[in-house]
Structures are given as C-alpha cells and as structure tokens.
NUMIGU-441432 format. One record per atom (N, C-alpha, C): atom name; x, y, z; residue number from 1. Coordinates in nm, 4 decimals, padded with zeros to 6 digits. Layout:
@atom=CA; X=X; Y=Y; Z=Z; n=NUM
...
//
This chain:
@atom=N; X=02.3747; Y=00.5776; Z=-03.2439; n=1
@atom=CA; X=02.2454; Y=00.5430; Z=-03.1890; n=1
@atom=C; X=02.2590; Y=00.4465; Z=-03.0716; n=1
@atom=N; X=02.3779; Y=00.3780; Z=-03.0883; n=2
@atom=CA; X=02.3762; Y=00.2719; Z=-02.9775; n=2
@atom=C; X=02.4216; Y=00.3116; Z=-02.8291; n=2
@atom=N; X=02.5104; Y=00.4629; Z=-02.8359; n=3
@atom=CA; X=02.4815; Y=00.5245; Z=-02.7099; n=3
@atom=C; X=02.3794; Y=00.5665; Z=-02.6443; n=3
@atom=N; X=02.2874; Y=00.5559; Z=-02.6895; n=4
@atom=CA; X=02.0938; Y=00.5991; Z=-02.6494; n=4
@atom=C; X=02.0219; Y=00.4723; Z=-02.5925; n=4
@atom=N; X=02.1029; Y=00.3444; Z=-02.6352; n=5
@atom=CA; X=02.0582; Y=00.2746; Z=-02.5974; n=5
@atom=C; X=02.0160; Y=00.2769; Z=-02.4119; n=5
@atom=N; X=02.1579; Y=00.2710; Z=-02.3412; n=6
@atom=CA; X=02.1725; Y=00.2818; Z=-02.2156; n=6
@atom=C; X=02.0719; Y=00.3630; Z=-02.1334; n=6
@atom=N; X=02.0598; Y=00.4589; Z=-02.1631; n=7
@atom=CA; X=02.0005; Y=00.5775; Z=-02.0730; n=7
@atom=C; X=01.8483; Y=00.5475; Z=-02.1178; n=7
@atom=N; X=01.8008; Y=00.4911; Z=-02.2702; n=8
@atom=CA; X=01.7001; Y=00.4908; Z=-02.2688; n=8
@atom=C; X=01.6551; Y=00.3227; Z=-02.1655; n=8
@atom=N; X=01.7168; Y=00.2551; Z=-02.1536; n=9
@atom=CA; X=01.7123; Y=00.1567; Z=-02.0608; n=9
@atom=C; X=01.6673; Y=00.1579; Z=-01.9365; n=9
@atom=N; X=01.7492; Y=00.2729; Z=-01.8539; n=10
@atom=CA; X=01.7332; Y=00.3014; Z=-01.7592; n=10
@atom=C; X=01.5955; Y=00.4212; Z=-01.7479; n=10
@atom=N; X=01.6317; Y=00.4668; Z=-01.8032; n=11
@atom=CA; X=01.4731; Y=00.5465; Z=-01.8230; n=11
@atom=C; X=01.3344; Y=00.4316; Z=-01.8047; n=11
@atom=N; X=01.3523; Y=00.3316; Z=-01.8963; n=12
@atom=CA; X=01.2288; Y=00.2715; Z=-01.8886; n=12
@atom=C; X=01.2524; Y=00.1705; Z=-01.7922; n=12
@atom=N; X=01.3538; Y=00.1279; Z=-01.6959; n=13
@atom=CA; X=01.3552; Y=00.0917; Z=-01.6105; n=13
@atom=C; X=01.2978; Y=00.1700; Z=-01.4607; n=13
@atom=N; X=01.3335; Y=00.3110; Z=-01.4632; n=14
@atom=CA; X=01.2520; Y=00.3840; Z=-01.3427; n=14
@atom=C; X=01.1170; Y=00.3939; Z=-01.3727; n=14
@atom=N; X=01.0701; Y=00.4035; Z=-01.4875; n=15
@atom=CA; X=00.9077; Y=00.4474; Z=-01.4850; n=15
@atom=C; X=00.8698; Y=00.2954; Z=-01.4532; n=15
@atom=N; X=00.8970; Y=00.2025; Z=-01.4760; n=16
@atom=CA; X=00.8476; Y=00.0541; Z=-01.4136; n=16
@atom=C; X=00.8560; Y=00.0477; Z=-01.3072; n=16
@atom=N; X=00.9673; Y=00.0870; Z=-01.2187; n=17
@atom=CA; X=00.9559; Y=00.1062; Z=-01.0989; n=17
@atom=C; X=00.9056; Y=00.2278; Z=-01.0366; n=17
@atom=N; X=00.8730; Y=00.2980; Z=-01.1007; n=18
@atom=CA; X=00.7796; Y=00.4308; Z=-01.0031; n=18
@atom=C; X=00.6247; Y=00.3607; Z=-01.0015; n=18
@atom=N; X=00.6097; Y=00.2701; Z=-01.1364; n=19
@atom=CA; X=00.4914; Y=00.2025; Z=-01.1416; n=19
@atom=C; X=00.4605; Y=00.1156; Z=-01.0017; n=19
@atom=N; X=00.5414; Y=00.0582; Z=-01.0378; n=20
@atom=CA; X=00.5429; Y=-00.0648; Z=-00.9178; n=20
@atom=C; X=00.4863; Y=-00.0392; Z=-00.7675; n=20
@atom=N; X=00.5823; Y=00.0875; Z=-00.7409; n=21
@atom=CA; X=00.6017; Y=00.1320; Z=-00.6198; n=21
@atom=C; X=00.4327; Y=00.1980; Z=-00.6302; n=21
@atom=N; X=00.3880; Y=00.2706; Z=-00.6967; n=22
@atom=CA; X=00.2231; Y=00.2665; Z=-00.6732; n=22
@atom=C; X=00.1392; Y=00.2173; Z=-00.6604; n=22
@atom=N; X=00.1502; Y=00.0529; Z=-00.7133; n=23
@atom=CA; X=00.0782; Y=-00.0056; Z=-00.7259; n=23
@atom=C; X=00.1078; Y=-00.0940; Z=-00.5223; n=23
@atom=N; X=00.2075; Y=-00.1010; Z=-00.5463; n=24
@atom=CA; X=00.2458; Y=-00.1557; Z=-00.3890; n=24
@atom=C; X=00.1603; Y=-00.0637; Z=-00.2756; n=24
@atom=N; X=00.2601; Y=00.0797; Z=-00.3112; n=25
@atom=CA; X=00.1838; Y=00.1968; Z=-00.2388; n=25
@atom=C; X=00.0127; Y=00.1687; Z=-00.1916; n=25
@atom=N; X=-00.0245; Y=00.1601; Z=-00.3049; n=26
@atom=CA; X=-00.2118; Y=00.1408; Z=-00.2778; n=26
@atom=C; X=-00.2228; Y=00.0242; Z=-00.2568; n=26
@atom=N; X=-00.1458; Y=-00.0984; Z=-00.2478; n=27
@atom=CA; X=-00.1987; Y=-00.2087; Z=-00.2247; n=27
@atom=C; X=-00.2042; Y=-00.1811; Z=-00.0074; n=27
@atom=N; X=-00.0929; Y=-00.1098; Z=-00.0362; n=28
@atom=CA; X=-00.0466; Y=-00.1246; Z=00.1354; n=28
@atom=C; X=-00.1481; Y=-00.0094; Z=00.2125; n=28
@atom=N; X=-00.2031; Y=00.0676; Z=00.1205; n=29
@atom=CA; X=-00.2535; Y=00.1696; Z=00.2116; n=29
@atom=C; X=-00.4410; Y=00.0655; Z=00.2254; n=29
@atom=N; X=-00.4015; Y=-00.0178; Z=00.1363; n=30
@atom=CA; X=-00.5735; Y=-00.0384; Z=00.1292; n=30
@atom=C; X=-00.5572; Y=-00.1232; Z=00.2448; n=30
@atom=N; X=-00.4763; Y=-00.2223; Z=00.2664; n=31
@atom=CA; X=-00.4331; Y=-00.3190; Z=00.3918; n=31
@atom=C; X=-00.4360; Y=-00.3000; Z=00.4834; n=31
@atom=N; X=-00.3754; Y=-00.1524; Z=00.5108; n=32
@atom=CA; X=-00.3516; Y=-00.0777; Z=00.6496; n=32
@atom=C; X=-00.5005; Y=-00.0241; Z=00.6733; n=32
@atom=N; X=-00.6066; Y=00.0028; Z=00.5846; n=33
@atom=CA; X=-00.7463; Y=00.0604; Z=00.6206; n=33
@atom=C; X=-00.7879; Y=-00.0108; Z=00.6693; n=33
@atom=N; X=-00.7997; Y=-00.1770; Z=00.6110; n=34
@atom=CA; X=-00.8905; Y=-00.3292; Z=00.6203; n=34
@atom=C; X=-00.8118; Y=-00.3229; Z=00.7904; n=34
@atom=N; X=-00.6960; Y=-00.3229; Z=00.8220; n=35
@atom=CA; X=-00.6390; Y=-00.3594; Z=00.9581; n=35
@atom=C; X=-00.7447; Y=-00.2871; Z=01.0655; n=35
@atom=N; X=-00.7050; Y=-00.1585; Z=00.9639; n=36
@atom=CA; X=-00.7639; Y=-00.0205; Z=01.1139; n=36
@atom=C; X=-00.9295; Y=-00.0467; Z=01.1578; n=36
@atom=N; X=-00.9646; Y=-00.0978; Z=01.0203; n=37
@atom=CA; X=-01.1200; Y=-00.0852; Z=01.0582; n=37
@atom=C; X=-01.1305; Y=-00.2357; Z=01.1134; n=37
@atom=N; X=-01.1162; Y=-00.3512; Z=01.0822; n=38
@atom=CA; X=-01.0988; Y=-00.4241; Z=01.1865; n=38
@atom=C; X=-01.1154; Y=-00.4263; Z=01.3297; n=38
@atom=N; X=-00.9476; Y=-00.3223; Z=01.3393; n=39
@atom=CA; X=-00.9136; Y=-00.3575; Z=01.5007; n=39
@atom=C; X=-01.0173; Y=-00.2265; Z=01.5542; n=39
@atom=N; X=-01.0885; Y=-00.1428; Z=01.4843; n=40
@atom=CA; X=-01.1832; Y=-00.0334; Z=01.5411; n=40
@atom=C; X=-01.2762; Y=-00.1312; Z=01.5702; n=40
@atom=N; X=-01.3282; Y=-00.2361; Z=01.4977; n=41
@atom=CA; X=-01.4838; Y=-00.3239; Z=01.5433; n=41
@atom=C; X=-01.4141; Y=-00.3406; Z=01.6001; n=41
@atom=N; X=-01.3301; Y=-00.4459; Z=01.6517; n=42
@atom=CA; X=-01.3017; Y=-00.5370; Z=01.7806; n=42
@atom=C; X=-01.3018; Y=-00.4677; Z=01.9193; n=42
@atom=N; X=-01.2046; Y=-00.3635; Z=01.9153; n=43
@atom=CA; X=-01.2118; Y=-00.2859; Z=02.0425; n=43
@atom=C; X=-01.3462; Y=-00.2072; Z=02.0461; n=43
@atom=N; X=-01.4514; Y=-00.1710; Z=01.9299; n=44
@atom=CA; X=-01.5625; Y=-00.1193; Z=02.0154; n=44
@atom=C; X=-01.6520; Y=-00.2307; Z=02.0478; n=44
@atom=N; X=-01.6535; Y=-00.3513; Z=01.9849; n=45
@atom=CA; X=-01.6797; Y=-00.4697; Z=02.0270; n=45
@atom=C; X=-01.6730; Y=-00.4929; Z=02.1685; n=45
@atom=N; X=-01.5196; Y=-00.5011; Z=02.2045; n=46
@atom=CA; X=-01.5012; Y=-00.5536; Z=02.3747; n=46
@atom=C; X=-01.5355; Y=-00.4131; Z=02.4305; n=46
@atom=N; X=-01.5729; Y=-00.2846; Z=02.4249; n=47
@atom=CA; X=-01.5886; Y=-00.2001; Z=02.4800; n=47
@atom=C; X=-01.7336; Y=-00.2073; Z=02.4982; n=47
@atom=N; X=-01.8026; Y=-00.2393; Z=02.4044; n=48
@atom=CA; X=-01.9627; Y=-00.2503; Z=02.5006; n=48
@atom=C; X=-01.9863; Y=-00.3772; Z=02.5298; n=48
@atom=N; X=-01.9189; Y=-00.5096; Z=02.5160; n=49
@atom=CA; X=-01.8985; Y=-00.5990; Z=02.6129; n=49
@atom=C; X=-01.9047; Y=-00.5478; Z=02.7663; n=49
@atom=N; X=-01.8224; Y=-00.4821; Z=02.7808; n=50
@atom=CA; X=-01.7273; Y=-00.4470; Z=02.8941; n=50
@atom=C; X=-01.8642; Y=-00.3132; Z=02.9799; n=50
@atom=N; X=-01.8594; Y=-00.2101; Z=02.8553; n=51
@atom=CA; X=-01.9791; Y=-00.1225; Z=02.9249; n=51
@atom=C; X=-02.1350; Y=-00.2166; Z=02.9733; n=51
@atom=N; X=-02.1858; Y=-00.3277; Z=02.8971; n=52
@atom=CA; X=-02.2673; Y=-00.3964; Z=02.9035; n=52
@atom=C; X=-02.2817; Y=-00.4942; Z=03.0416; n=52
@atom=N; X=-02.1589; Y=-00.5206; Z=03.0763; n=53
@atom=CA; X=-02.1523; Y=-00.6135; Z=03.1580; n=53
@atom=C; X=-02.1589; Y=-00.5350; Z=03.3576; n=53
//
C-alpha cells in the first residue's frame, strides 16, 4: 500500500495546481477587463475633449 502512496501524492498535488491556475486564470482575465475598460473611458474621454475643443 505504501507504493500508492507517491503517485497518489502527486495526483493530489496537480489537481491543486490545475485549481490554482484557475483561480489565477480568472483572477487575471477579470484585471485585464477592469484595465481595458478603463483605458476605453480615458481615451474616449480625451477624444471628445479633443473633438470638443
């Protein structure tokens, strides 16, 4: 039984890290939206500045 140990180790070591990596995954994609929509106000911001003026 104690050869099962190992592999079952590593087994529950990748599903923690496939976890992880999703949870990162969506943290980063939500970050990268908050950025995009951001820098979309700002530049249509200075763009009807700019058309306005």
């Amino acid at each position: 039984m104690s050869h099962l140990l190992e592999p079952v180790a590593i087994f529950a070591c990748g599903c923690l890290l496939i976890h992880a990596g999703r949870a990162y995954a969506r943290a980063t994609t939500v970050l990268l939206s908050a950025t995009t929509l951001m820098l979309g106000v700002t530049l249509g911001t200075v763009l009807c500045q700019r058309i306005g003026q």
